[in-house]
N, C-alpha and C positions, 0 to 999 in steps of 0.2 A: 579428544574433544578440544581441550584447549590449540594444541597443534591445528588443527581445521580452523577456528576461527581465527587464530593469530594469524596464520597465511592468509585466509581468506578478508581480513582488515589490511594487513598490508596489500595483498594486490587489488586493493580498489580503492589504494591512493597512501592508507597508514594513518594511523592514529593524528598523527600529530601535524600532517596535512589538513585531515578532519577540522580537528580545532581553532584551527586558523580562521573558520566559516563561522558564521551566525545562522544564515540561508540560503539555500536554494530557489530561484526562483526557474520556471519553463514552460512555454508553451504547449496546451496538451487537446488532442481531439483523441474522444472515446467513442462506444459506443459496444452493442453485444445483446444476446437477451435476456438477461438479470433485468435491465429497464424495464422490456415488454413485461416483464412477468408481475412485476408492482403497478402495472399499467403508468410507468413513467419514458415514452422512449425518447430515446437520449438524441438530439439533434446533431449534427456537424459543426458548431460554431466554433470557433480557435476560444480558446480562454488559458486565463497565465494562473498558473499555481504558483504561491511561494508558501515553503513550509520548512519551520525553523526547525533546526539541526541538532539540539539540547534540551529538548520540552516538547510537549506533543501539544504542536499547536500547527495549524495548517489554513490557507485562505486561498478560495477561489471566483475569479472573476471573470467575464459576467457571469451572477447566476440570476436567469429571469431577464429585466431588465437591464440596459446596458451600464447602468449608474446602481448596480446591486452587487454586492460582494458574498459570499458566505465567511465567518469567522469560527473554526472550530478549532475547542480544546477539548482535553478528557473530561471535563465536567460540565460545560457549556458547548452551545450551537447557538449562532447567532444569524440573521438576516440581513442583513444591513446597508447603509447607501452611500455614497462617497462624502454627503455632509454629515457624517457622524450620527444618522438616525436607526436606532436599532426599528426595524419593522416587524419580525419577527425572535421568539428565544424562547430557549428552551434550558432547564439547568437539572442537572441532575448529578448520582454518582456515575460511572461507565458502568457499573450496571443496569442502572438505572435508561439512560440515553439508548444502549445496545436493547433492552426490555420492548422501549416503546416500540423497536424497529420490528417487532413482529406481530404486534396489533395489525392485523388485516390491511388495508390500502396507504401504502407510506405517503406522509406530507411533505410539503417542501423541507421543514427540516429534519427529519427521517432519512431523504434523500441527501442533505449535504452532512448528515452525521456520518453517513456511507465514506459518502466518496472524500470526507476530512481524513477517516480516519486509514483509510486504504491507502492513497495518496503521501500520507506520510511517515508508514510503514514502507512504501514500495520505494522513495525517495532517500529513507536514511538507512536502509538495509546494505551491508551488514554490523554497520557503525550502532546501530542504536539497540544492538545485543549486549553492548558492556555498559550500559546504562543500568545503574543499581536498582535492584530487583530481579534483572531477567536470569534464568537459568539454563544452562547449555548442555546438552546431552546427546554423546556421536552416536549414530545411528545405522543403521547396514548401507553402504551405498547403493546408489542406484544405477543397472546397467539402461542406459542408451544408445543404443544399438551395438557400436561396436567399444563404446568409452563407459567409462565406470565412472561417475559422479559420487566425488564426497557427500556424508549426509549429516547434520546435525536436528537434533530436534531443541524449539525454543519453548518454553513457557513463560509468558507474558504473566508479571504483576497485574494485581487487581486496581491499579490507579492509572492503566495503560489502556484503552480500548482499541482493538483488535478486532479482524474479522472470529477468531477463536483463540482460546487460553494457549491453547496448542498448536505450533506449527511448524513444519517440515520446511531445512532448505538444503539445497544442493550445490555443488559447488564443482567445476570441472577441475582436470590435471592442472591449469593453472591457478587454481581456486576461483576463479570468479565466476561470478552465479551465474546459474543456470536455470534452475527451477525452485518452483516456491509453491510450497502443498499444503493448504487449508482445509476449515469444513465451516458453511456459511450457512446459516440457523437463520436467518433472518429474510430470508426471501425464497424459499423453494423447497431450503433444509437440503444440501447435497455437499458432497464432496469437490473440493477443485484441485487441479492442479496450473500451476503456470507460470509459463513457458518464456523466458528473457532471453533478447536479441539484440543486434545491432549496438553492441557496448562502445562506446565512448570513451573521452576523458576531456576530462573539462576541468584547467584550473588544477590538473594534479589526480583528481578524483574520478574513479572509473564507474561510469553506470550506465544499465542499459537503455535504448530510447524504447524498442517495443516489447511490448506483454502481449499474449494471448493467454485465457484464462478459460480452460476445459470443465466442465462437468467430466469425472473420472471413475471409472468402474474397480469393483472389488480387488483386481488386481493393480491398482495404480496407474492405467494408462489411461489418456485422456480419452474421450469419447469427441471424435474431431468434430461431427455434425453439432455439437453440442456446446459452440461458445459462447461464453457467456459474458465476455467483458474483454474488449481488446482496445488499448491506449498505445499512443503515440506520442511521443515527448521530442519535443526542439526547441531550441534557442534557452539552451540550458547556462545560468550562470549563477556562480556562489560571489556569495559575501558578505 
């Protein structure tokens, strides 16, 4: 286990590359049908994430209005406008925050608790696994097609919000990732798997620009007619 992560931190830049950063910030267009399913669907607009690198804190802009921000951390979601007005918030524990995500038709901040907290899981992976609390456990690889991907399983602290406590990642012969297997309780209740591409490096730091994200059947493979969430990341820059 430790072998898997420690290859898999260095070749997606090394610890101490990492450190040098505060944030991330990149351009991202999503979309999938997780949205339809909340009856929220996701438009095409460009908008810039930046999500900081040491603390689970994450902000996207525009959300709504073109002078509207989201501000989320593990215990707060906020609404907010470029003159410092908070519009809407929400404050909770992450359990608390993840809870209300399953009351029937999500709200606008419902929806930026989502994609806060996904965004900056998917952004600090596989760096934000040696963050005190999380636990690392190797797990059977997984064969794709003809390659064998490394496997660890992570569980996430309770002061961490997460799509679930529990989650799978993979990692190729050069360890960088490849796949990333959750289970999302808060809109449909299913399994996912998914799928990183088009890896980068940017500043030293290697990460992928695109995700597709499966509904996955009992045996682990994706269900292709079945995506649920596919993101597109550019104009990526740390500091």
């Amino acid at each position: 286990m430790e072998k898997i992560l420690s290859n898999a931190i260095e070749a997606h830049g090394g610890l101490k590359r990492w450190q040098d950063f505060n944030k991330v910030q990149a351009s991202i267009r999503s979309g999938g049908l997780l949205f339809n399913v909340r009856n929220l669907p996701q438009d095409p607009t460009l908008r810039r994430v930046t999500v900081w690198l040491h603390e689970q804190r994450s902000s996207v802009r525009p959300f709504g209005a073109a002078a509207n921000f989201i501000d989320f951390t593990s215990n707060r979601i906020a609404l907010q406008t470029d003159g410092d007005k908070t519009l809407l918030e929400r404050k909770g524990t992450p359990d608390e925050l993840h809870n209300h995500m399953k009351e029937g038709i999500w709200d606008p901040l419902d929806r930026a608790t989502f994609t806060g907290y996904a965004l900056w899981t998917y952004l600090t992976t596989p760096f934000f696994m040696l963050m005190p609390g999380f636990t690392c456990t190797e797990i059977e690889p997984w064969q794709e097609k003809h390659e064998s991907w490394h496997g660890i399983r992570i569980e996430f602290p309770p002061n961490i919000l997460s799509h679930s406590q529990v989650q799978d990642f993979y990692f190729g012969e050069d360890y960088l990732l490849r796949r990333h297997d959750y289970y999302v309780d808060v809109a449909g209740k299913f399994y996912a798997t998914q799928y990183v591409n088009d890896i980068i490096e940017v500043d030293g730091i290697k990460l992928p620009t695109k995700r597709k994200a499966y509904k996955r059947d009992i045996d682990g493979h994706p269900i292709m007619d079945q995506l649920m969430v596919w993101i597109d990341l550019s104009e990526i820059t740390f500091s």
